[in-house]
MARTIBA-573237 format. One record per residue (C-alpha): x, y, z. Coordinates in steps of 0.02 Angstrom, whole numbers, plus 32768, in hexadecimal, padded with zeros to 4 digits. Layout:
<pts>
XYZ...
</pts>
This chain:
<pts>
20F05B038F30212D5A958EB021DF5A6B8EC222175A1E8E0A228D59878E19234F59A08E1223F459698E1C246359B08E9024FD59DD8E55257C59F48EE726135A638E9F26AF5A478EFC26A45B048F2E25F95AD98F8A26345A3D8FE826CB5ABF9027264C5B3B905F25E75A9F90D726815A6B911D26D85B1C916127135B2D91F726775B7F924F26ED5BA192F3274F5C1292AF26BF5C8F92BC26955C41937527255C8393BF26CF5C5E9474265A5BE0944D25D45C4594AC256E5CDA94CC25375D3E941B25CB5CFF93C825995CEF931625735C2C92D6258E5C459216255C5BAB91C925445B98911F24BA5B3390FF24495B98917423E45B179209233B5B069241230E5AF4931622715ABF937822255B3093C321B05AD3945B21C85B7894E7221F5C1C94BF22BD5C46951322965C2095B7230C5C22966B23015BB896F722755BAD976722E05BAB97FD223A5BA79885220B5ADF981F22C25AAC983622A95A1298A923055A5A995622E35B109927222B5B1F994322465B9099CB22AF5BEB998222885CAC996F22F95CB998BF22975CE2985922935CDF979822B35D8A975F22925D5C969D21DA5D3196C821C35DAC975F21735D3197D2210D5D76984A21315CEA98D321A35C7F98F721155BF4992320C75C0F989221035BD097F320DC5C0E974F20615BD396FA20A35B99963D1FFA5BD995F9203C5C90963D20ED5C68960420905C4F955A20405CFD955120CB5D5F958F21105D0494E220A55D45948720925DF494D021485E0B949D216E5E1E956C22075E51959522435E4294D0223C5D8994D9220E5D809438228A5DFE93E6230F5D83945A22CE5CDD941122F55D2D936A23905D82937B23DE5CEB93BF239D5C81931623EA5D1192A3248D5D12931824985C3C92FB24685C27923723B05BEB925F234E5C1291CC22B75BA891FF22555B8B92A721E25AEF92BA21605B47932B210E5ADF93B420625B2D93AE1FE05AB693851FB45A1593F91F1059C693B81EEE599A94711EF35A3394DD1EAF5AA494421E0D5AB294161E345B2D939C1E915AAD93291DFB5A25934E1D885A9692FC1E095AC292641E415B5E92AC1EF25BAE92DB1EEE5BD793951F275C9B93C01F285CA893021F4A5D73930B1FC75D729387202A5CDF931720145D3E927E20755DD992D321065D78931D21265D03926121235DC1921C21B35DF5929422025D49927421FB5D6191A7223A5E0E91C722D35DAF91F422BD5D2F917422915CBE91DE22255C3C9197219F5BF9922021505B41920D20C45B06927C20F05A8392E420555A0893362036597E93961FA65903938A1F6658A894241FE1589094B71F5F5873952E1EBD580995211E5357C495A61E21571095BB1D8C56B795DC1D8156EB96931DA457AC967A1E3F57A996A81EC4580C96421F5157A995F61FE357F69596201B57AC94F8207657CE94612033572A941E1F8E577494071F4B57BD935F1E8657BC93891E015740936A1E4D570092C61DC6569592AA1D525711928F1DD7576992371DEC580992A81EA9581B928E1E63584391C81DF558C6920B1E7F5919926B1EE6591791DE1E78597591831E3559E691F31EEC5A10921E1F1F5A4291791E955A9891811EA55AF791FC1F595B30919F1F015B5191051E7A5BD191481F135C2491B81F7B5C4891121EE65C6390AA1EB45CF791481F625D2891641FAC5D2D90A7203A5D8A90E820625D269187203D5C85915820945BE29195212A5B8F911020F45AE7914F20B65A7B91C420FD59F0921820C0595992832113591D931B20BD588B9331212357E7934320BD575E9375212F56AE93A4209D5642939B20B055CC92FF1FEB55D092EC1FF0567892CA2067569B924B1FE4566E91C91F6E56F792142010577392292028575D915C1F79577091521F90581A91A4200B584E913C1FC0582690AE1F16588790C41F725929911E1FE4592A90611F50590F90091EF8599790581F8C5A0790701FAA59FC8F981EEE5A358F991F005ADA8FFD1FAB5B028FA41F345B148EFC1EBA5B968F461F375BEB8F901FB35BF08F011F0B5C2C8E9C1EF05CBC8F441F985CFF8F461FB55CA98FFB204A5C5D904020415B88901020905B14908F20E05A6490A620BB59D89107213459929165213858DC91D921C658C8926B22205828925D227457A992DB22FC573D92C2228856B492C7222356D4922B22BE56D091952315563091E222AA55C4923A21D855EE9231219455A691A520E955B3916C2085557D90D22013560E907E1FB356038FE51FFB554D8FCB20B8557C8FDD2125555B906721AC55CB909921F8562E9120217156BD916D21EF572F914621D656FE90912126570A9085212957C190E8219E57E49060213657BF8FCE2083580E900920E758B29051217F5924901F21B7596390B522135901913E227C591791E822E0589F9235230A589D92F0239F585492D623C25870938E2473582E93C12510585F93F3257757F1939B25B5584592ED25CD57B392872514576292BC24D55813928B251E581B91E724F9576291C12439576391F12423580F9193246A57CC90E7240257339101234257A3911423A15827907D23CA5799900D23055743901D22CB57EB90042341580D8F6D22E357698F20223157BC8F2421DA58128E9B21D158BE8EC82216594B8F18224059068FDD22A2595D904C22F8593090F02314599C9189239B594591F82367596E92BD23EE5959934423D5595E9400243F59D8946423BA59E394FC23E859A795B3239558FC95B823F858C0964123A5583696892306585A963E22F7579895F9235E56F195EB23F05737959823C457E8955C24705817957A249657CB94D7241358259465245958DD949524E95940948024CC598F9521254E594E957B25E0595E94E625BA5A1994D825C55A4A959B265759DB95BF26A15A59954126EB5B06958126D55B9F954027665B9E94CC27215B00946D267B5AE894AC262B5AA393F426AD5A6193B8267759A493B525E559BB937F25F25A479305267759C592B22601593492AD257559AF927125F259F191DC262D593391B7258658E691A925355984914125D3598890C0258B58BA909324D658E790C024EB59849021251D58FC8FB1245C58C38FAA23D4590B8F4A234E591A8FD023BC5953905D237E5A0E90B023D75A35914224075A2791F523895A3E928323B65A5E9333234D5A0E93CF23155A839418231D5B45943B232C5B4794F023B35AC7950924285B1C946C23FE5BD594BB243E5B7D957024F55B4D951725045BFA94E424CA5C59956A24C65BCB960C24455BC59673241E5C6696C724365CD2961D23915D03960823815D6A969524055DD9966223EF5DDB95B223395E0895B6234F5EA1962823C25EE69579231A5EEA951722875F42950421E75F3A94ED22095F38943622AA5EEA943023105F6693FD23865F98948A23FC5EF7945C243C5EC7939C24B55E41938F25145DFF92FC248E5DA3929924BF5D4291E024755D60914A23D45CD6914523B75CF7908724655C9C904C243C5C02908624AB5B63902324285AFB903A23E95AA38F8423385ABB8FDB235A5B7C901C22B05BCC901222775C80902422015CA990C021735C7B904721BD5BD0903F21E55BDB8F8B22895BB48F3A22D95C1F8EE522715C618E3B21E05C138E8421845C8D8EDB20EF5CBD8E8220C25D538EDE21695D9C8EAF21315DD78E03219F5E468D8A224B5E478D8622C75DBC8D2622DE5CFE8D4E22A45C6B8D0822145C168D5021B65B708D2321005B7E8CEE20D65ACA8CEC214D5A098D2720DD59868D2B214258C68D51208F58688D4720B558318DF01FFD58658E2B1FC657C88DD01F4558308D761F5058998CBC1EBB59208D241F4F59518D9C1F9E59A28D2B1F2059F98CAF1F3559858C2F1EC959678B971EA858BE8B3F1E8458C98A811E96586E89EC1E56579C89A61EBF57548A3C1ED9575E8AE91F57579A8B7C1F7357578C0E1FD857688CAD204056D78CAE20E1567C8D00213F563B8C75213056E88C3421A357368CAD2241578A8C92226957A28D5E220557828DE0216957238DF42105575A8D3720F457B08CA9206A57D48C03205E574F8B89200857948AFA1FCC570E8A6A1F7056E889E51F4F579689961F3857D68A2F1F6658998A5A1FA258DB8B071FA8599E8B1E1FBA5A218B9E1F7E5AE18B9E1FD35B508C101FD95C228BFD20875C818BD220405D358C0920CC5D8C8C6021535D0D8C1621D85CF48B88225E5C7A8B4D21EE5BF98B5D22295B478B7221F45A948B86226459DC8BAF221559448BC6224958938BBF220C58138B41223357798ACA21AA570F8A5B218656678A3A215A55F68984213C5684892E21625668887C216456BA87CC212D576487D620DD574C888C211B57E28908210D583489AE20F458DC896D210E597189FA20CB5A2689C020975ABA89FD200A5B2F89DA1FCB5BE28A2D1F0F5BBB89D51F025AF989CB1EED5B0189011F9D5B3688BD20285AC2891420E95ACE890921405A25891F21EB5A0F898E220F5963896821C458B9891821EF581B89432204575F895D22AB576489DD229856C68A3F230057068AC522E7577F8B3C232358298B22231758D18B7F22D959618AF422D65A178B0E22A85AA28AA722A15B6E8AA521ED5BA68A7022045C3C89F921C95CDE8A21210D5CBE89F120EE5C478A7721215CE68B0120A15D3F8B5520195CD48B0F1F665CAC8B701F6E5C058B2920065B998AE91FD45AD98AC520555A558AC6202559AA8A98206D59058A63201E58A689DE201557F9899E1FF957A288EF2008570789271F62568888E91F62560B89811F8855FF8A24203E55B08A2B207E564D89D4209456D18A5520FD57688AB5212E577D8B62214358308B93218C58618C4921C458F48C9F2172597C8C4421A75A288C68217C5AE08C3B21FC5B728C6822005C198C3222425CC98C4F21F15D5E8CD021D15DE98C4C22305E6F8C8A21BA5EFE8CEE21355E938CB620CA5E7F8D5E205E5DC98D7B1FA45DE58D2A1F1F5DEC8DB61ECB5D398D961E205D4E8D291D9A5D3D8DB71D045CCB8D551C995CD78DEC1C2D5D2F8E3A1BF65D488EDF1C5B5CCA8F341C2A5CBF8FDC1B665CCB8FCA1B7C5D9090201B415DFF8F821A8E5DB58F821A615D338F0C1AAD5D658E731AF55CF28E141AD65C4C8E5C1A335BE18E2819D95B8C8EAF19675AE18ED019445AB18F6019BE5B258FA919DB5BC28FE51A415C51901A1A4C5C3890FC1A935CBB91741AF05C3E91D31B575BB391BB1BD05C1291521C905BE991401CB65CAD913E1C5E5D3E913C1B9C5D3891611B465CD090EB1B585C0C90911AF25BBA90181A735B4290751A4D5AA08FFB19D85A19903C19B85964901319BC595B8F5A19E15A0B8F2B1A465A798EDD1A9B5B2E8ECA1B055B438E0D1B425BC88DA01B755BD08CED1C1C5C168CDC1C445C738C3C1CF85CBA8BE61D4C5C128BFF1DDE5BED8B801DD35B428B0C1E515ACB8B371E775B228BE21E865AC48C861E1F5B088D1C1E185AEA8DD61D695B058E311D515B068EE81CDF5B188F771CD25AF790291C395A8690631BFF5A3491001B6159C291241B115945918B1AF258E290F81B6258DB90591B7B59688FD51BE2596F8F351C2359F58EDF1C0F59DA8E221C5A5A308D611BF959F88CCD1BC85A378C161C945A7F8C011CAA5A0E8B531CE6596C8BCC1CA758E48C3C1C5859368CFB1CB759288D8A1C9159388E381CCB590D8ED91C5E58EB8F7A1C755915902E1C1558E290D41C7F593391401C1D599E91E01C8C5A2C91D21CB95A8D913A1D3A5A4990C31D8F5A8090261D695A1F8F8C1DA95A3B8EDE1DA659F98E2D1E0C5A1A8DA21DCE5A138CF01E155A458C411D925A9F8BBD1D7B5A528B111DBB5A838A6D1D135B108A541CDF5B108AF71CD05BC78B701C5B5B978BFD1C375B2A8C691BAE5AE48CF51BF05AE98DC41B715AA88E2F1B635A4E8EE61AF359CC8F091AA759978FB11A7858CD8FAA1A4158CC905D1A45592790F21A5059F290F51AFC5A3D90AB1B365ADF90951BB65B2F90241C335BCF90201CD65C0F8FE91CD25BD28F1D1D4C5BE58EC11D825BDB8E001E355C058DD01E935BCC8D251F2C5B608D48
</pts>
């Protein structure tokens, strides 16, 4: 899910369509009156739809009223929230169908669902979804809809101290020292990867993390988080891009506090936390919880305008607060619009805050990284709708399936958001499983913001040498300076695609005489086309239309070459970009598979092993794993590779040692990458062929302890 940078350009027409008048389809303010809003919203979703408890009202314990939605069975006993939870998920009583009718009815196109807490579920310790089928079903119903379901979690909000007893926290991320809040991270993300790897159809957009520690000792450990969840978040979104499966986002919850007054200094740079979250993930929401209009607008520009500064593709969710927090802390009051909306009556119930809503989102449009509006949370919103006792009544209109009541709902898929994704959570021309069918789509951006050339498949040739670099940047943080005779170039597949196209950004410096940056193209790597030579020592932005050989091509190579005889003479490329054209009725090729036997459970074909073996346990699906001990090995030779073709291999691995997995003998230097985590992990390398070469050598290696493997993979990027 690769969002390519952009400018948003807000037409006059646009800024018109944020600021209607949204009441003058609310002609009651309450009930199913239709919300029409233009850029759609987004809500929290900690409880479904629930009514009072009236038996737990303080004064009312005796009282034999009971609550019809939930069919208690005694007044003197209350419901248990673990029972509230399954008659959720069974669907009882249509909640469900309710839930989502009401989203439709209010322009929610997005749900932030409260489902995972790391410290009630051992299901997410262990890197699993909890009540993974029944979830599956209900984000099926919701996409129906198109309603786009995140997961929401929770790290540790209780710990116990040294004398057993149970304290409750939010300043708490684990023993940092010993770096648990990086295993959780990781095991999390995880957890989401495996779910939309199982549930391909069903799988979660995103995932987002609630926790917002105060403590200034642990915002360095919070970025830390962040950091590793992105890192292994980017990971899954490759296999499962390469699987078919849905790919996600991750997503960190903001306070105030972290964009104007926490500061913290990571990887030698001080700035605000906010900044930092920023730069190690893309996806952000503020609760920007007050009721004054002109504080919300002010502290929203000032997280959209950091993020706007960032390399990359950020965006920002704005939360508000409309729950009843009366009294709830030292001046709660202030943080909702609770009270604004029920002094209201029916006639204009909304209207203040609708109008600070619409004011702050017509400036909040104006920014690049701005998403949308998200509304704090589902059962307080439902309650200024409906009031209190709504539930009861409104759920005895339903049944089983939902079907008996259909109110006015919106249409989710216009959405005027810049960042309006599909239920797959692609934009628009994204969505690789689409296939077929016209649009232009990009087949390769790469901004060199990774800090690496291996990120992005590319290939270093030539008597020189590139190198990521700062003072090669265009925008953002870096950019390719390519010197000395050196030659950068990139492989990348046209099958399925026309009216190809690339743009990049680039200038050179002391080149002299007859001393170039030469850019070509080339479908076999021996007869080239050039698009431009030069010696421009300013920075320009270059495009150019491929002609019709370069469409529907296994291979196109584009490269940028130097002539240049020492190392002061140079080119800085940036913002590289690929586009090209769906073939009409031309379906997505099936992905070559180059291995076999993936998961160890069709014998021992294929793989070689020392010291190793093929075990009936252990395995990370299905029945079997490859078994490696201390100083062995299992590898394959993998055959029908393309020259000049970037690759991505992957396997999953555990041990109670350390175990890497390796790619050698491909016509480049081997890489590998090591794990010693207990509990299987996904690691992955990415490596381009050479000029001849069509195989290469996969292997793992065990350096100590016992480790097992399962799950490869080898896809071409």
């Amino acid at each position: 899910m690769v969002m390519i940078k952009k400018i948003i350009i807000l037409a006059c027409t646009l800024l018109s369509t944020v600021t209607i008048n949204v009441h003058a389809a609310n002609t009651a303010h309450k009930d199913w009156d239709v919300q029409d809003k233009e850029v759609r919203r987004a809500v929290w979703q900690w409880s479904a739809i629930e009514a009072e408890r009236y038996n737990e009202i303080p004064g009312n314990e005796s009282s034999t009223d009971r609550n019809r939605y939930w069919d208690m069975a005694d007044a003197s006993d209350p419901q248990p929230s673990e029972t509230i939870d399954e008659r959720f998920w069974a669907n009882y009583k249509g909640i469900q169908d309710l839930t989502l009718d009401f989203y439709a009815n209010k322009s929610i196109g997005t749900i932030y669902l409260s489902h995972m807490i790391w410290q009630y579920s051992p299901e997410l310790r262990a890197g699993e979804i909890p009540d993974a089928d029944r979830l599956a079903a209900f984000i099926r119903k919701a996409n129906a809809k198109n309603i786009k379901v995140w997961g929401l979690f929770y790290l540790w909000d209780t710990w116990y101290d040294e004398n057993g007893d149970m304290q409750v926290s939010i300043d708490y991320m684990g023993d940092t020292a010993n770096n648990e809040h990086i295993h959780a991270a990781e095991t999390i993300m995880d957890a989401v990867g495996r779910y939309n790897q199982a549930y391909p159809d069903a799988g979660f957009v995103g995932v987002q993390n609630d926790q917002e520690p105060k403590s200034q000792e642990l915002m360095y450990p919070l970025i830390e988080f962040a950091e590793a969840a992105a890192t292994r978040q980017r990971e899954w979104n490759a296999t499962l891009k390469a699987q078919g499966a849905r790919e996600f986002l991750f997503s960190q919850t903001y306070p105030s506090s972290y964009i104007k007054s926490k500061r913290e200094t990571y990887n030698g740079v001080e700035k605000y936390v906010s900044e930092h979250l920023l730069t190690v993930s893309d996806h952000a929401a503020f609760m920007n919880y007050t009721s004054n209009a002109n504080k919300f607008k002010s502290d929203g520009e000032l997280l959209l305008a950091q993020a706007d500064t960032i390399a990359g593709d950020q965006r920002i969710v704005m939360g508000t607060e409309v729950n009843d927090l009366h009294d709830a802390w030292t001046d709660s009051q202030y943080e909702t619009w609770w009270e604004e909306i029920d002094d209201e009556g029916n006639n204009t119930r909304f209207n203040e805050f609708e109008t600070a809503m619409d004011n702050a989102e017509a400036e909040f449009m104006t920014y690049d990284s701005y998403e949308r509006i998200a509304v704090h949370s589902t059962k307080g919103y439902f309650k200024h709708w409906f009031g209190d006792d709504a539930p009861n009544d409104i759920a005895d209109e339903y049944d089983a399936d939902g079907t008996t009541w259909n109110p006015s709902v919106v249409d989710l898929t216009q959405d005027a958001s810049p960042w309006a994704t599909d239920v797959d959570g692609y934009l628009p021309g994204e969505n690789p499983s689409e296939g077929g069918g016209s649009g232009t789509s990009e087949l390769f951006s790469d901004d060199f913001e990774s800090a690496t050339l291996t990120a992005g498949g590319w290939a270093n040739a030539g008597s020189g040498v590139t190198e990521i670099a700062f003072a090669a940047s265009y925008e953002g943080t870096y950019g390719a300076r390519v010197k000395n005779g050196a030659v950068l170039s990139k492989t990348f597949s046209t099958i399925g695609y026309e009216n190809v196209g690339i743009a990049y950004d680039r200038k050179t410096l002391n080149f002299a005489g007859s001393e170039n940056l030469t850019v070509q193209w080339s479908v076999d790597g021996a007869s080239w086309t050039t698009l431009e030579e030069t010696q421009s020592g300013s920075w320009a932005n270059k495009s150019f239309s491929l002609p019709a050989a370069a469409d529907n091509q296994a291979q196109v190579i584009i490269q940028f070459a130097t002539n240049g005889n020492r190392n002061a003479e140079k080119a800085f490329i940036d913002n590289v970009s690929i586009t090209a054209d769906v073939i009409d009725g031309e379906p997505t090729p099936e992905p070559t598979e180059f291995l076999e036997n993936k998961g160890f459970e069709d014998g021992n074909t294929f793989w070689q092993y020392w010291i190793a073996d093929r075990v009936s346990n252990n395995a990370n699906s299905g029945s079997y794993a490859g078994e490696v001990s201390s100083g062995g090995d299992i590898k394959a030779t993998v055959t029908d590779l393309t020259p000049n073709t970037t690759y991505t291999l992957s396997a999953y691995v555990k041990t109670t040692g350390k175990i890497g997995l390796y790619v050698k003998d491909y016509g480049n230097t081997k890489l590998s990458t090591t794990s010693t985590s207990g509990s299987y992990t996904l690691k992955s390398l990415t490596f381009t062929t050479g000029a001849t070469d069509t195989s290469a050598v996969i292997y793992v290696y065990g350096s100590s302890g016992t480790s097992y493997v399962d799950d490869w993979d080898l896809v071409e990027n």
